[in-house]
LUMFI-487495 format. One line per field, with one value per residue (C-alpha): residue number from 1; x, y, z negated. Coordinates in steps of 0.1 Angstrom, whole numbers. Layout:
n <- (NUM_...);
u <- (X_...);
v <- (Y_...);
w <- (Z_...);
This chain:
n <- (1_2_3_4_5_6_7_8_9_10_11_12_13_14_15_16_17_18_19_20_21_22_23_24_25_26_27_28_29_30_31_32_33_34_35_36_37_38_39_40_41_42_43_44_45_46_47_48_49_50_51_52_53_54_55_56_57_58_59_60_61_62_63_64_65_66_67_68_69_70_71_72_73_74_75_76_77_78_79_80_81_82_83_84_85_86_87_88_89_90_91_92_93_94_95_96_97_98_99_100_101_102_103_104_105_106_107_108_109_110_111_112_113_114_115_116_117_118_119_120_121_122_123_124_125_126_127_128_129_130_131_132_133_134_135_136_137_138_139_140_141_142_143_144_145_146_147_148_149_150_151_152_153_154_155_156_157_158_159_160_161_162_163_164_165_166_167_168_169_170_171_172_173_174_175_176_177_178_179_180_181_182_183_184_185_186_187_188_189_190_191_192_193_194_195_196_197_198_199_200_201_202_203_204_205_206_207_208_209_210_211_212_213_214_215_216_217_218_219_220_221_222_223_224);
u <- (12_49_75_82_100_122_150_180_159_145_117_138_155_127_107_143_149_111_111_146_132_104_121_142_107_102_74_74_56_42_47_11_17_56_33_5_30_48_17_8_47_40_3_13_45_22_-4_20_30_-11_-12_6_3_38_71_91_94_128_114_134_126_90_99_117_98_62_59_85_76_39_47_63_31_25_34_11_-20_-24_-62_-69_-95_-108_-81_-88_-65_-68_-55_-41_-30_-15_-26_-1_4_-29_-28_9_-9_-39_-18_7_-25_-54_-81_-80_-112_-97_-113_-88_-100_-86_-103_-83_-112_-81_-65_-98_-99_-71_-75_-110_-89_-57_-80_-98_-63_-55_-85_-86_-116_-127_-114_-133_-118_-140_-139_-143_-122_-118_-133_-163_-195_-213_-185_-175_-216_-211_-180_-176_-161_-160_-124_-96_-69_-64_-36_-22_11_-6_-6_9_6_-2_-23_-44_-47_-54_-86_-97_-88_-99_-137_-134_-122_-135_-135_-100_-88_-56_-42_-9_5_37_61_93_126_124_140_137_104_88_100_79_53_50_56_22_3_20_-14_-22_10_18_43_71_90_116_126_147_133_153_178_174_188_158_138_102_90_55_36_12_-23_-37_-64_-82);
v <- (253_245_247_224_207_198_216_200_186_200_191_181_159_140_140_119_96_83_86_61_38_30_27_-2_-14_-22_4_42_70_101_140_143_110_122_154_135_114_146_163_131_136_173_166_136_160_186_163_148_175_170_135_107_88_78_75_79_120_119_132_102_82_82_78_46_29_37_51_23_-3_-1_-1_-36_-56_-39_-68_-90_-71_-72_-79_-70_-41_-38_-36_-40_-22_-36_-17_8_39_71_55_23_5_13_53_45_14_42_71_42_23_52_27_9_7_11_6_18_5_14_12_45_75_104_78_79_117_120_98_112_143_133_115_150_170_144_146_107_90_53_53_55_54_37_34_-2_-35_-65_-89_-72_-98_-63_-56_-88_-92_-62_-64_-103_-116_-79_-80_-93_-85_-76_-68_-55_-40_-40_-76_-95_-125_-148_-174_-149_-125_-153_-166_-127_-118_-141_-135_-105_-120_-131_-163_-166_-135_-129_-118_-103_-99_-73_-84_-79_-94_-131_-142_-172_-150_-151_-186_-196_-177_-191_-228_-220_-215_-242_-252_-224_-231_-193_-182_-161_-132_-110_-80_-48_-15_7_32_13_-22_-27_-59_-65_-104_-106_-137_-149_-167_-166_-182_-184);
w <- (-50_-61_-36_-9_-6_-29_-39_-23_10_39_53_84_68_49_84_98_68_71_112_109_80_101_132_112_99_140_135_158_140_161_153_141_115_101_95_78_56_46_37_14_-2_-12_-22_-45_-56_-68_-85_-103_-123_-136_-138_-143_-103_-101_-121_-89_-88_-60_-27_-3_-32_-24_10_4_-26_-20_22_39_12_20_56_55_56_95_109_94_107_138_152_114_112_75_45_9_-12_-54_-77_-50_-78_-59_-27_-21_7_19_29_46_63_75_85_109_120_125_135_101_84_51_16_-15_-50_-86_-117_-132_-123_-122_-94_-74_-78_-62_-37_-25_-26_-1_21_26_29_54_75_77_88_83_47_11_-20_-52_-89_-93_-108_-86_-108_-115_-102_-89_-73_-59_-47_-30_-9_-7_23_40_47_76_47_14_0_-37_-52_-88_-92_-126_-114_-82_-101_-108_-82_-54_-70_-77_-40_-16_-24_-6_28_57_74_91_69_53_18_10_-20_-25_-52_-60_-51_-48_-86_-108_-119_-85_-81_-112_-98_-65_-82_-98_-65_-43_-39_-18_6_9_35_16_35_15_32_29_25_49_30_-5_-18_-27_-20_-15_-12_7_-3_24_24_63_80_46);
């Protein structure tokens, strides 16, 4: 295993920045959960050396742009008790949803088999229950036939655009479900974007991840 952590930052000091962030997020993580998240960061540190999970390699990094980012979409689920995860990758927002909301039943998908490996493997270092990991691609009909309307929320970070990742999601939500869809800051891009779906009357909420300048712009379909 390659040291941890990082050279230049103590594991004290990771465990504050991502206690604080989340505090600022409105959300309070225990002992036992900084722990689990910390874990996750070394885990995803070491694997990364082996395969390519994430360009972000800077320790608080991580903290900011993948743990606090994910953790932004909280406060949309509340009363929500299955989560759908497309196109999750190293684990985004879903695991950071998990490990801050234990009694998720939580369902990560990725179409990238070295992804899912790793996956199956964190959620096993971890010890998390109520969470599978599977090789699949959203618009699959098998897929779809499977898992159709199984889901309070589903949510993506991997998304290109909103036109078509509303029509690919919603199949997999319930009655009275709601999707979420994490995008950058809210630019003349976006703007397009959102133009294209007015039809689905999203809500729009930009935020500001904690420690970072960084923006995140959740688009909204509820009560679908």
């Amino acid at each position: 295993m390659v040291p941890y952590p990082a050279p230049g930052f103590s594991k004290e000091e990771l465990k504050r920045t991502l206690e604080k962030g989340a505090k600022e997020l409105g959300i309070g993580l225990g002992p036992v959960q900084l722990e689990l998240f910390l874990t996750y960061l070394e885990e995803l540190t070491r694997w990364n050396r082996k395969i390519n999970l994430t360009k972000i390699t800077d320790p608080k990094e991580i903290i900011t742009r993948h743990f606090l980012d994910s953790l932004t979409i909280l406060r949309y689920l509340k009363g929500s008790k299955r989560l759908l995860d497309i196109g999750t990758g190293a684990g985004f927002p879903g695991l950071p949803v998990k490990i801050a909301m234990p009694e998720l039943e939580l369902t990560l998908m990725d179409s990238v088999e070295k992804k899912v490996f790793f996956l199956k493997y964190i959620i096993r270092t971890l010890g998390l229950r109520g969470v599978r990991a599977i090789k699949a691609r959203a618009e699959e009909s098998e897929v779809i036939e499977q898992l159709k309307n199984s889901f309070d929320c589903v949510v993506s970070r991997a998304i290109s655009a909103l036109e078509d990742f509303f029509p690919l999601a919603i199949p997999y939500l319930c009655q009275g479900g709601i999707l979420i869809a994490m995008k950058g800051p809210l630019t003349g891009r976006l703007a397009n974007e959102l133009e294209a779906v007015k039809a689905y009357n999203p809500g729009v909420s930009e935020l500001e991840i904690p420690f970072s300048r960084r923006k995140t712009t959740l688009v909204i379909l509820s009560n679908i």
